[in-house]
C-alpha positions in Angstrom: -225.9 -140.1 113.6 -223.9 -137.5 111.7 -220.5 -135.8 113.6 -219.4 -132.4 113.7 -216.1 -131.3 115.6 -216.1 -127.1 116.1 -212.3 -126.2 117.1 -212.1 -122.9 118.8 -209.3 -120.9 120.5 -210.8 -119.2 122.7 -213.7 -121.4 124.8 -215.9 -118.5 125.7 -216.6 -118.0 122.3 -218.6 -121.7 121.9 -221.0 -119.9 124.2 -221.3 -116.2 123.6 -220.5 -116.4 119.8 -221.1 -120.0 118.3 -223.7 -121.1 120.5 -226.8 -120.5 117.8 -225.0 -121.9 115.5 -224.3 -125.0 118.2 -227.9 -125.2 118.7 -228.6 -125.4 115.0 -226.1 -128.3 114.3 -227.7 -130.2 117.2 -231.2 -129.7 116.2 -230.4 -130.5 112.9 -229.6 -133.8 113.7 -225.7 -133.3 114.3 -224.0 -134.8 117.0 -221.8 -131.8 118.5 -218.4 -132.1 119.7 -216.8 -128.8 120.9 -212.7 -128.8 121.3 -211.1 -125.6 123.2 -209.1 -124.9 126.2 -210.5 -125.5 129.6 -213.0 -122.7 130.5 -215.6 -123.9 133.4 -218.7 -121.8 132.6 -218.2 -122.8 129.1 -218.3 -126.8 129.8 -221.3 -126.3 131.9 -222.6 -124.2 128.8 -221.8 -127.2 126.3 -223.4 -129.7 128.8 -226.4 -128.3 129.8 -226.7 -127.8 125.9 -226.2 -131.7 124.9 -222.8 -130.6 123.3 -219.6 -132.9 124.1 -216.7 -131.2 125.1 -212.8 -131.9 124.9 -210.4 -130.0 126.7 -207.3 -128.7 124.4 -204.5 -126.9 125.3 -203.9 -124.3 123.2 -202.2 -120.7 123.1 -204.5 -118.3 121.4 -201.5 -116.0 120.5 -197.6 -116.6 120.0 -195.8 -118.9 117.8 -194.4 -121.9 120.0 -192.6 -124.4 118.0 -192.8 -127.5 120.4 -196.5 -126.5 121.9 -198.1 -126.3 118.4 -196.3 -129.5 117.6 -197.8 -131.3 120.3 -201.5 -129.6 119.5 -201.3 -130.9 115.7 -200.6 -134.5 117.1 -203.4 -134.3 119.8 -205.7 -132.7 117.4 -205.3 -135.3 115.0 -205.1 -138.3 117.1 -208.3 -136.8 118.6 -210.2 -136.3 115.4 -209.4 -139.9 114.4 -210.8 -141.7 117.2 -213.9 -139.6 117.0 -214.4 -139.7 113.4 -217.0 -137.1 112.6 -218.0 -136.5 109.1 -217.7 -132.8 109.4 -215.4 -130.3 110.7 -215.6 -126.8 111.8 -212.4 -124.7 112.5 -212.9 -121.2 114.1 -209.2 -118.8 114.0 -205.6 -119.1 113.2 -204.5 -121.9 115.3 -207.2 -123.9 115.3 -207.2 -123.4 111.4 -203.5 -123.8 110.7 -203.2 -127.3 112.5 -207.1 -128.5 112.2 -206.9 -128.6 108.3 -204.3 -130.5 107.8 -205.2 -132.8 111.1 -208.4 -133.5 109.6 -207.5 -134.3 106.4 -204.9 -136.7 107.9 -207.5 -138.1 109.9 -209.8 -138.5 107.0 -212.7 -136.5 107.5 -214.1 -135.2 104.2 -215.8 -132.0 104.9 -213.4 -130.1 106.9 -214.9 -126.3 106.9 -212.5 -123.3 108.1 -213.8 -119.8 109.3 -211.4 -116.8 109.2 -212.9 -114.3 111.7 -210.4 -112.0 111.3 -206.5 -111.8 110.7 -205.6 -109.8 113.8 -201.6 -108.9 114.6 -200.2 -111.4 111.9 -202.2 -108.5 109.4 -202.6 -105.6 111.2 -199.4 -104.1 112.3 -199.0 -100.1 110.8 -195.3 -100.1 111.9 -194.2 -103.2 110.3 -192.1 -104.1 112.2 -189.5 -107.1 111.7 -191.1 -108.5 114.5 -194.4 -108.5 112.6 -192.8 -109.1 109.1 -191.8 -112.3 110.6 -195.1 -113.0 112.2 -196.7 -112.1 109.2 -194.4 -114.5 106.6 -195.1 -117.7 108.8 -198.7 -117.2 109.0 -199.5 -116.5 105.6 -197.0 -120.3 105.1 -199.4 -121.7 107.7 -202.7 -120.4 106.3 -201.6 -121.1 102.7 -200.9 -124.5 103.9 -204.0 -125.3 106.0 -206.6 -123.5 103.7 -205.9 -125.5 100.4 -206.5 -128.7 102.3 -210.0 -127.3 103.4 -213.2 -128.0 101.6 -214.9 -124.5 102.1 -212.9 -121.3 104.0 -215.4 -118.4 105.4 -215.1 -114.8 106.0 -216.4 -112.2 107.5 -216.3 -109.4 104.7 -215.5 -109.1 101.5 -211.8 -107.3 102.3 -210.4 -110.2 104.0 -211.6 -112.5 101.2 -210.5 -110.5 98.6 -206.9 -110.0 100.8 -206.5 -113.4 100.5 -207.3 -114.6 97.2 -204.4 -111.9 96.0 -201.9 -112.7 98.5 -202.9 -116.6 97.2 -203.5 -118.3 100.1 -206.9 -120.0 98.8 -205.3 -122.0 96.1 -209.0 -123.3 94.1 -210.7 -123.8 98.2 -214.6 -122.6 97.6 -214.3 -118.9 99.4 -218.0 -117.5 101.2 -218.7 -114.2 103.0 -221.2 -114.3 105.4 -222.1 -111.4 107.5 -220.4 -111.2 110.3 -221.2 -114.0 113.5 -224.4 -112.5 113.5 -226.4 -110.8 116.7 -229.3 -111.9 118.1 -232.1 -109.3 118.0 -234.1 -110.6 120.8 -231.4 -110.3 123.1 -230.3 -107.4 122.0 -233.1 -104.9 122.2 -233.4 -101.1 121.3 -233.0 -98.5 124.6 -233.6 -95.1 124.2 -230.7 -93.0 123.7 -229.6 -91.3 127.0 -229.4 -87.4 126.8 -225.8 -87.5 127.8 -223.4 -87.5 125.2 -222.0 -90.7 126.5 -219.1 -92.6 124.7 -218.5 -96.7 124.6 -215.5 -98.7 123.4 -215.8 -102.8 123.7 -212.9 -104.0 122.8 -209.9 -106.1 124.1 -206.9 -104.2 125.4 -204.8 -104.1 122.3 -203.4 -101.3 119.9 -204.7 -102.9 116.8 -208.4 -102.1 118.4 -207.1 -98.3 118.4 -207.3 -97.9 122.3 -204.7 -95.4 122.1 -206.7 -92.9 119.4 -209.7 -93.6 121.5 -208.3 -92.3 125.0 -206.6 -89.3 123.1 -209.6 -88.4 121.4 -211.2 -88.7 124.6 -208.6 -86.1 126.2 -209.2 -83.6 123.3 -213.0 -84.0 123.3 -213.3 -83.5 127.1 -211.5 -80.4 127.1 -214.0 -78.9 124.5 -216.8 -80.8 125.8 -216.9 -81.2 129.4 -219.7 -83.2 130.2 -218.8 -85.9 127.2 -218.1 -88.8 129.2 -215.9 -92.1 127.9 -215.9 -95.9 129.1 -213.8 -98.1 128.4 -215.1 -102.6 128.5 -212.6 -105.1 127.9 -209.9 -107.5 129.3 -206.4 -107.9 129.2 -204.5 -109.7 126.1 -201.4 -111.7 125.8 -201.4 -110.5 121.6 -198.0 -109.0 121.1 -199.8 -106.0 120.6 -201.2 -105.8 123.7 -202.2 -102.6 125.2 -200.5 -101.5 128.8 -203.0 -101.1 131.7 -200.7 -98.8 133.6 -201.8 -96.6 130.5 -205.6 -97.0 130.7 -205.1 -96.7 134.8 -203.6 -93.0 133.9 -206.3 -91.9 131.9 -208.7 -93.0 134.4 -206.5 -91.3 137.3 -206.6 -88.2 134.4 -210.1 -88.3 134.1 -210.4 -88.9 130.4 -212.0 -92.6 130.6 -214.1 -94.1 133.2 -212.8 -98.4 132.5 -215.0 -101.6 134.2 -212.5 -104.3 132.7 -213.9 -107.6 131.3 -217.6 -107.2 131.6 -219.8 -110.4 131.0 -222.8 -109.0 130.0 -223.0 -105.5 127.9 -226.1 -104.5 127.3 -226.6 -103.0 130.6 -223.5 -100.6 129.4 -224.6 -100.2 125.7 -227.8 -98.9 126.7 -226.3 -96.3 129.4 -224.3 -94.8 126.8 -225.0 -92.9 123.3 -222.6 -93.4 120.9 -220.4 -96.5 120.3 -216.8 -96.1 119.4 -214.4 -98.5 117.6 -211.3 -97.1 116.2 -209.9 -100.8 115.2 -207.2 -101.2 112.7 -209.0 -104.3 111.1 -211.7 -107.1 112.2 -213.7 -109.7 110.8 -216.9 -108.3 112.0 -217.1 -106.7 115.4 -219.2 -108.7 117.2 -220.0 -105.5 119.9 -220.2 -103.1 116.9 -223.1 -105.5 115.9 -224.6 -105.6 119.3 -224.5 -101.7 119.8 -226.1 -101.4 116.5 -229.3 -104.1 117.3 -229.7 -101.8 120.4 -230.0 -98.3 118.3 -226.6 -97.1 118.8 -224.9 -94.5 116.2 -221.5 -96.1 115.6 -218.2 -94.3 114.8 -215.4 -96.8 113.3 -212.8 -96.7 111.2 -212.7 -97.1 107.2 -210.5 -100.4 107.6 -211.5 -104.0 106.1 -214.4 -105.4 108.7 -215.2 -102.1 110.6 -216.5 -100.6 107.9 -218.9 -103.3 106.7 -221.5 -102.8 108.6 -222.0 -99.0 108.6 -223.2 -96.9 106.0 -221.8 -93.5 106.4 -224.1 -90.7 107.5 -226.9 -93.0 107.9 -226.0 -95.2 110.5 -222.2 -94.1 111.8 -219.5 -92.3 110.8 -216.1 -93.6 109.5 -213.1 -92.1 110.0 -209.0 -92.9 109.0 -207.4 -95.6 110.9 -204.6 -93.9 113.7 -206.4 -90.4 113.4 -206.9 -89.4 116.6 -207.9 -85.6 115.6 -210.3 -87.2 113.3 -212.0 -89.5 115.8 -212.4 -86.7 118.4 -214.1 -84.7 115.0 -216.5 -87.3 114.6 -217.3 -87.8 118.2 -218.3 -83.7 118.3 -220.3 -84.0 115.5 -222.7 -86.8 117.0 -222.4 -84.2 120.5 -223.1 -80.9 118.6 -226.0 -82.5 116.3 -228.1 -84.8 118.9 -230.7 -85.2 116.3 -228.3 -86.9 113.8 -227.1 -89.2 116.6 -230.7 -90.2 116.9 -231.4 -90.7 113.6 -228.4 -92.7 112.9 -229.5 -94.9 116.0 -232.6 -96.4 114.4 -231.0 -96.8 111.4 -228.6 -98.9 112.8 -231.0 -101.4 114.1 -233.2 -101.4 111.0 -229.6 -102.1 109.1 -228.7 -104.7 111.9 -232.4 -106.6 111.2 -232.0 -106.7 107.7 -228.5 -108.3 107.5 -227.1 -109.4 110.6 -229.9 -111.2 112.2 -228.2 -114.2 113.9 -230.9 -116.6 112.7 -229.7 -115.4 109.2 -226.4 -115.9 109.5 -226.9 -119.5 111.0 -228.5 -120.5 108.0 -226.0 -119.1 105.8 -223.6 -121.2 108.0 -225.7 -124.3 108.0 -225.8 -123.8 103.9 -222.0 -123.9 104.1 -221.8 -127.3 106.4 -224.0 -128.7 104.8 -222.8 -128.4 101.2 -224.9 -125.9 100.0 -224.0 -122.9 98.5 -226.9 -119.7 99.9 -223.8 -117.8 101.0 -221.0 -118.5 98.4 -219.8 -115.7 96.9 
């Protein structure tokens, strides 16, 4: 039976974000093996799924010497005693230390998938706490990513990022669209008369929380029955984003925040518009979801935000750190309902014709399995 290892950083993800492609693998034929830190709903996930799981330590953020020593070891003395043909790696750590531990280990087809760059390329200050962050991961990547037999991205930016900066050496580079959202799941609700605001994101400044809750200020004051929520958790990223700070803009009234929410689409479809004010992703997995369900989407014009949206049709884009601009955009969609409407069904029509999860598998399962439908 053939053997594929997915590495992932953060276990929820196997579930919520790889779990088609999971599917596919095992269906195809692939026996699964899933390594990520310990997260119980997952492992029941994974199990009830017919997909092995292995518990790895492993500190999604932060550089840590002696810890990320120990995880190359374990990783490769792992991958050696399971011996899979194939192997997946999804994010920095995971790719960093999986590349080279699978190569050591043997395993021909080792696969890495960037979906996104986060802090280590995202910092506007630069600061020589970032330059530093940034130097070591762009040794690491360089490193890992000319060992690997195929690296993915998630738009065309990122690739192109870093084929200049030379971190690909002669790897095979692919673009597929995003992880993909899954259209049956993710339905179309009407549009609530309320101008209604949403921001899913994790509580971090590279997601642009802070524009978001001072456009919200401005907006309300013009605008009084504009209303803002807030979804996400916590995040140990150096760039996290304080609570005390989100707490007084609830205590303000600017923002009405439920914290880590499991499933969304109860929120998406109480609200209008759908705001992300990110520095840079890979693809927004929640910009993807509020598009399937008819959302007008505002985001910035930064690498992976502004992929998916085609401006004045489906969303508006605005600068990245431009507060004023945001809060513009946001009165726009308020003052011209009908536009707001319009840009909702496009949104879904644009969300069915390219980021159809079953799509993006197969683009995926090309890639695995040697082929080339999404090389680029």
């Amino acid at each position: 039976m053939k053997r594929i290892v997915v590495i992932v950083s953060e276990p929820t993800s196997l579930a919520s974000t790889r779990g088609h492609l999971l599917l596919a693998l095992r269906d195809s034929g692939y026996e699964v093996h899933a390594m990520a830190p310990v997260d119980a709903m997952t492992i029941r996930w994974l199990a009830e799924n017919g997909v092995h799981f292995h518990p790895l330590p492993m500190e999604r953020a932060g550089i840590a010497p002696l810890g990320d020593t120990v995880l190359a070891f374990r990783l490769h003395n792992r991958l050696r005693k399971l011996k899979p043909q194939v192997v997946l790696t999804c994010a920095i750590k995971p790719i960093v230390y999986g590349m080279p531990a699978a190569l050591l280990a043997g395993i021909r087809r080792r696969h890495a998938l960037v979906t996104g760059l986060g802090y280590a390329f995202t910092d506007r200050h630069k600061s020589p706490r970032w330059r530093m962050v940034n130097a070591v991961a762009r040794l690491l990547y360089a490193a890992s990513l000319r060992v690997a037999t195929t690296v993915t991205f998630q738009n065309d930016d990122d690739r192109n990022d870093f084929r200049r900066l030379g971190l690909l050496g002669r790897t095979q580079a692919n673009v597929v669209n995003g992880s993909g959202v899954d259209l049956d799941r993710f339905k179309v609700a009407p549009l609530p008369d309320q101008p209604r605001f949403l921001m899913i994101a994790r509580l971090l400044r590279d997601k642009g929380l802070a524009e978001y809750l001072g456009a919200a200020t401005l907006v309300r004051a013009l605008r009084p029955d504009a209303r803002f929520h807030l979804v996400g958790d916590m995040d140990p990223n150096p760039s996290g984003f304080p609570l005390s700070e989100v707490e007084e803009a609830v205590a303000g009234g600017a923002i009405r925040y439920h914290g880590p929410v499991e499933d969304v689409r109860h929120i998406i479809a109480d609200t209008r518009i759908f705001v992300l004010p990110s520095y840079r992703e890979g693809t927004s997995r929640s910009v993807l979801e509020a598009m399937a369900m008819g959302r007008p989407v505002i985001t910035t014009d930064a690498p992976g935000c502004r992929a998916p949206i085609v401006p004045g049709v489906n969303g508006l884009l605005v600068p990245v750190g431009a507060t004023t601009s945001l809060a513009e955009a946001m009165i726009r969609l308020i003052d011209n309902p009908d536009e707001a409407v319009s840009m909702g069904k496009n949104s879904r029509s644009i969300a069915e014709q390219r980021y159809d999860i079953q799509k993006v598998t197969a683009d995926m399962m090309g890639i695995i399995e040697g082929g080339d439908r999404a090389a680029g």
